[in-house]
N, C-alpha and C positions, 0 to 999 in steps of 0.2 A: 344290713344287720336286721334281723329277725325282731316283733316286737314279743317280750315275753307278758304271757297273761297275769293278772293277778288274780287270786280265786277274790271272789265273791266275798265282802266283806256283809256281817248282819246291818239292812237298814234299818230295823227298828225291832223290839222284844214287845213282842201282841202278846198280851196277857188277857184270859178270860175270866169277867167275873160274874159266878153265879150268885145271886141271891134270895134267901128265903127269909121273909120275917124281920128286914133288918139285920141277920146275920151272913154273912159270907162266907162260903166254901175256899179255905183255905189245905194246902196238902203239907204233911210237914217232911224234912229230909233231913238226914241226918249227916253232921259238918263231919269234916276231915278230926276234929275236937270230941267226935261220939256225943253232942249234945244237938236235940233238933232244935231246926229254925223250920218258921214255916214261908210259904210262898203260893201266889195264884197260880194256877196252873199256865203255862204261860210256852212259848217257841220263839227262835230269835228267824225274824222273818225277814225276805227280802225280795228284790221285784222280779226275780226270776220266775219265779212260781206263784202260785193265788194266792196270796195269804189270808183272807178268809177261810179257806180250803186247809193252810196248814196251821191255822188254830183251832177249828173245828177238827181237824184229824190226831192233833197233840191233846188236846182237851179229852177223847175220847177214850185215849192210851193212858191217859196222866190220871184220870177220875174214874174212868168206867161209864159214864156217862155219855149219852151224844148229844149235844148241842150246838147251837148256832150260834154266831155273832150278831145283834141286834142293830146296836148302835154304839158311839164311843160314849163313854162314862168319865176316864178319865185322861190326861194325858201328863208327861214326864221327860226324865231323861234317866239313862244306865252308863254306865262307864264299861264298855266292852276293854277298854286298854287296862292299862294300872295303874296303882298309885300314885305313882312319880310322873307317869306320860297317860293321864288320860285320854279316851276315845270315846266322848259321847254319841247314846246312838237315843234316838225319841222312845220313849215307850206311849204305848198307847193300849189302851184296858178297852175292852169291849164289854158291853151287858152280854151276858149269855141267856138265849133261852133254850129250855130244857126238854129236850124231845123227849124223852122217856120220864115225866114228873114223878114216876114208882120207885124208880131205879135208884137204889141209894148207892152212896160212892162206894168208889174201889181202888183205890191206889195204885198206882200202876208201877214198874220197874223202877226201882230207885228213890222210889218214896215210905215211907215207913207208917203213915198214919193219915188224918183228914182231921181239920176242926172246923168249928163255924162258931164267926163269931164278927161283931161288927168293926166296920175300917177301925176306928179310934182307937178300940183296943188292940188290933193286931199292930197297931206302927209303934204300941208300946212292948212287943211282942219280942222274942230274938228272929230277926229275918235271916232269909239265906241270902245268899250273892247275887239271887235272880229275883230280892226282894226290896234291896236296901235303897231302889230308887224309892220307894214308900216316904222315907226320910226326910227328902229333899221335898219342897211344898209344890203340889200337883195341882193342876187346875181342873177342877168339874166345870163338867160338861153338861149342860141340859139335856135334856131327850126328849 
């Protein structure tokens, strides 16, 4: 009997986060409800591929912007499953630096806006579904 593959489940949701000033480049999207939440620009990544490579390539598409991933800032968890049958996967937030400091954002396909504004206020925020690990208490990370 043949064995059958399973695709490629996300090991972790790399979220980048820029910041200027004590505020944070947040993107906002707008729910299946027509009200936005906002979220970091962020890809569900996995060890198929570089994922430093497909956060800096999402980050780019998602903001306008190109940057890097620095170091980690913070870490989490996300529920790729659902309510009833959870599937946690880690999040992990990167410092982003910012190759192009001129370059002001641009929202990319799917996104409807940008804010900046600091963590504490955004967790009081509406998040989207690529945000709500915010919620759950995240550990910082030195740098």
């Amino acid at each position: 009997m043949a064995a059958t593959t399973k695709s490629e489940k996300p090991k972790a949701l790399l979220c980048g986060m820029l910041e200027t000033g004590g505020n944070i480049l947040f993107l906002k999207r707008k729910g299946k409800d027509g009200k936005e939440a906002i979220e970091m620009p962020c890809v569900m990544g996995s060890t198929s591929t570089d994922p430093m490579g497909q956060l800096s390539e999402a980050f780019k598409k998602q903001t306008g912007i190109a940057a890097h991933p620095v170091h980690i800032v913070m870490e989490g968890r996300h529920n790729v499953g659902t309510a009833k049958s959870p599937e946690y996967v880690p999040v992990i937030v990167y410092e982003m630096e910012n190759d192009e400091p001129l370059i002001a954002p641009e929202p990319g396909k799917g996104y409807s806006g940008f804010v900046k504004m600091p963590l504490l206020k955004a967790k009081d925020a509406r998040l989207s579904e690529n945000a709500s690990w915010m919620l759950e208490e995240g550990v910082m990370v030195d740098g």
